[in-house]
N, C-alpha and C positions, 0 to 999 in steps of 0.2 A: 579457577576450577579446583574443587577440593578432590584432595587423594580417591574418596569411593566416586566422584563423578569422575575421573579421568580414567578411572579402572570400566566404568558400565562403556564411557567413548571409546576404549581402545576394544572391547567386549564387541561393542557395536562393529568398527571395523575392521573386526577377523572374518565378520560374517558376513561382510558385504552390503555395509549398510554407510552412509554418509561418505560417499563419491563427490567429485566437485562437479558442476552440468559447466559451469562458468557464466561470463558474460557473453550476449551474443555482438552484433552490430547497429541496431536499434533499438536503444531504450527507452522507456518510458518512465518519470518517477508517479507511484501513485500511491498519493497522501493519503489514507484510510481512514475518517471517522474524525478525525481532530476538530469536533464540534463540539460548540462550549455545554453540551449534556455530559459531555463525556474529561471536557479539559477543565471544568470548574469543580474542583475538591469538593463544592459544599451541595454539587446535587448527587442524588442519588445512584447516580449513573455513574458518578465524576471520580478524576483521582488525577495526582498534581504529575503531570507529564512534561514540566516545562526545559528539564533536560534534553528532552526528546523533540521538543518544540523549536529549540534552539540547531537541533544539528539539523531538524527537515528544513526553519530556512536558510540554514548553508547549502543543502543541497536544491532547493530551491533556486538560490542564485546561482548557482554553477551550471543546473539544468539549462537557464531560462539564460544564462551568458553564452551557451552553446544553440540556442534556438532548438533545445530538444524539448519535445513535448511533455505537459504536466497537467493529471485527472487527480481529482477532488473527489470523494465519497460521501457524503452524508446518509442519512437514516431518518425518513419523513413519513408519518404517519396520517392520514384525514381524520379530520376530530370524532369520529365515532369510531376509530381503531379499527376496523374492520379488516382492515386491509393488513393486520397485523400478525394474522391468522393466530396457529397454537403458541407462536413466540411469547406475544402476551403473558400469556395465561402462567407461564413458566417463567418470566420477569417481568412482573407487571409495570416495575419500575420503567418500562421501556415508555406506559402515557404519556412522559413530559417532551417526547418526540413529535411534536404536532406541527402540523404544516404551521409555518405564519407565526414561532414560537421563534425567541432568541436562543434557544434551545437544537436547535436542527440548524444553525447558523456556523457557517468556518471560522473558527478563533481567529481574533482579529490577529494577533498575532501574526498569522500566515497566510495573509488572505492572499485568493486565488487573484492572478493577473486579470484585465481584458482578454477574454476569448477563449482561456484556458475551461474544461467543462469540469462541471459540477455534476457527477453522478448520484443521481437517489435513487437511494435503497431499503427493502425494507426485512431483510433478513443479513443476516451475517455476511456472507459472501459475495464481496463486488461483483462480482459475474453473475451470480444468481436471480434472474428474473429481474436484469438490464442488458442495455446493448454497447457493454466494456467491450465483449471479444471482437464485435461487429465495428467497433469505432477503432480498438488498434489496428486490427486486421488491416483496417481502411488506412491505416496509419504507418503501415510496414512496421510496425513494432515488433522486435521477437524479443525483450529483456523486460521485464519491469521490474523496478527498483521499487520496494515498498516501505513507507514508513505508514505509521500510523498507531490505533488502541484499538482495539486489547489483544494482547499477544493471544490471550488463550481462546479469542471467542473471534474477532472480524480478520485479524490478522491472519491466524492461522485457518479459518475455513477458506480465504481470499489464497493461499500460499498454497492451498489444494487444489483449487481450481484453475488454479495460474498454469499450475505446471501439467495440469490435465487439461489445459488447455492446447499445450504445445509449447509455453513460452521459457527460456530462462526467468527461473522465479528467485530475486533476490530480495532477501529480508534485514534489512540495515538492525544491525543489531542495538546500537545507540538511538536508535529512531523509532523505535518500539516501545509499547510499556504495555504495564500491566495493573491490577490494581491490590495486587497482592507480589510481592518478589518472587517464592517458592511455584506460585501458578507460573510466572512470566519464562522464570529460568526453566523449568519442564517443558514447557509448550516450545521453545525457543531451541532445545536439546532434539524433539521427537521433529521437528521442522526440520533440522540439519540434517536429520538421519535419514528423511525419506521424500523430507517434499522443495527442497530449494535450497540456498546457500548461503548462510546464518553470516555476514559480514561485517565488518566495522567502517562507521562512512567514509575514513578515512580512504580505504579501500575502494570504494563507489567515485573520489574522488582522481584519486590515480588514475583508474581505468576511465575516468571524464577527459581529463587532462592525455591520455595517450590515443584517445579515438582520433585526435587531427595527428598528434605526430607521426600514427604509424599507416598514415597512409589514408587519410580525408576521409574516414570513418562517419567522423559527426558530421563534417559537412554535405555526407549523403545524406545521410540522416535527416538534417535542415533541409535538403532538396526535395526531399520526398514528405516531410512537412507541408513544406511551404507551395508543392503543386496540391497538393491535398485540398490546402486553405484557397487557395486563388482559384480553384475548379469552379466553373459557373454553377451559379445554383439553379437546382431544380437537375441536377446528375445525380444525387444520392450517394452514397461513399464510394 
């Protein structure tokens, strides 16, 4: 952090701004957008996130070695973009999102387990016009651990709604990008200060690691999972 950024953060909290909410007792990690529109440099959408790619699957296995649950986001559009509304119009680049494209697909990199869900969307914000809140809810989720792209556009509108939601909203600082540095680090700053708890995964690993020691944390967490999964069907969440 340079001298005039450490001077706007301490600025920020005289006035009461960048508080810690922390973690709660059910997490959730949810990967944001890391679909190769978005993780292949050479599209137009794209930009090289493979640092970021690298610590979501450490957290990935740490999630999935505690039986805690893991949502997927993608961005699909129907080949006549309609469903795209004013976004379009304002990033046209967003066309190469077509249903049935390699393009709207999870970088193989990180592909999603059996069973783990894959949310589409088709505006910025996870929660926005799907049924995220309705599935953690279903889920006793109150933390979501997020990684994913773009800090300034999916990240950050998801890291508002998150926490407008009710939930602890964590934003894995390593697990983020951007397709510009100076966008990523702003959006990343204005997040800490008012909408969730700008982290290093390190940290998200800690707090994974101490949910069984300080008293079978995660393995409620895995309880309340796993009655979830085994509910008969045709109960609805």
């Amino acid at each position: 952090m340079s001298e005039r950024q450490q001077r706007t953060h301490e600025d920020y909290r005289r006035k009461g701004f960048a508080g810690r909410m922390g973690f709660g007792r059910s997490p959730v990690l949810l990967v944001v957008d890391f679909i190769n529109g978005f993780t292949d440099p050479a599209t137009p959408l794209g930009g090289d996130f493979s640092g970021q790619l690298a610590v979501t699957d450490r957290l990935l296995k740490a999630f999935r070695g505690s039986h805690l649950p893991v949502v997927y986001t993608t961005v699909v559009y129907e080949p006549d973009l309609r469903d795209a509304g004013m976004w379009i119009k304002k990033v046209p680049s967003l066309e190469i999102l077509v249903r049935g494209s390699a393009m709207v697909e999870i970088d193989a990199r990180i592909p999603p387990a059996s069973g783990e869900r894959v949310v589409e969307k088709k505006f910025a914000s996870a929660f926005f016009g799907t049924d995220l809140d309705a599935y953690l809810r279903g889920l006793g989720v109150d933390t979501v651990v997020m990684t994913g792209c773009t800090t300034s556009g999916c990240i950050r509108s998801s890291a508002i709604d998150t926490i407008q939601s009710g939930y602890h909203c964590i934003v894995v600082r390593d697990g983020v990008g951007d397709r510009a540095e100076g966008t990523h680090e702003a959006n990343l700053f204005d997040i800490e200060a008012k909408y969730g708890d700008v982290l290093m995964s390190g940290e998200v690993l800690d707090y994974l690691s101490g949910l069984d020691a300080v008293g079978g944390l995660a393995a409620e967490a895995r309880d309340d999972f796993q009655r979830w999964w085994d509910r008969p069907t045709g109960t609805g969440m």
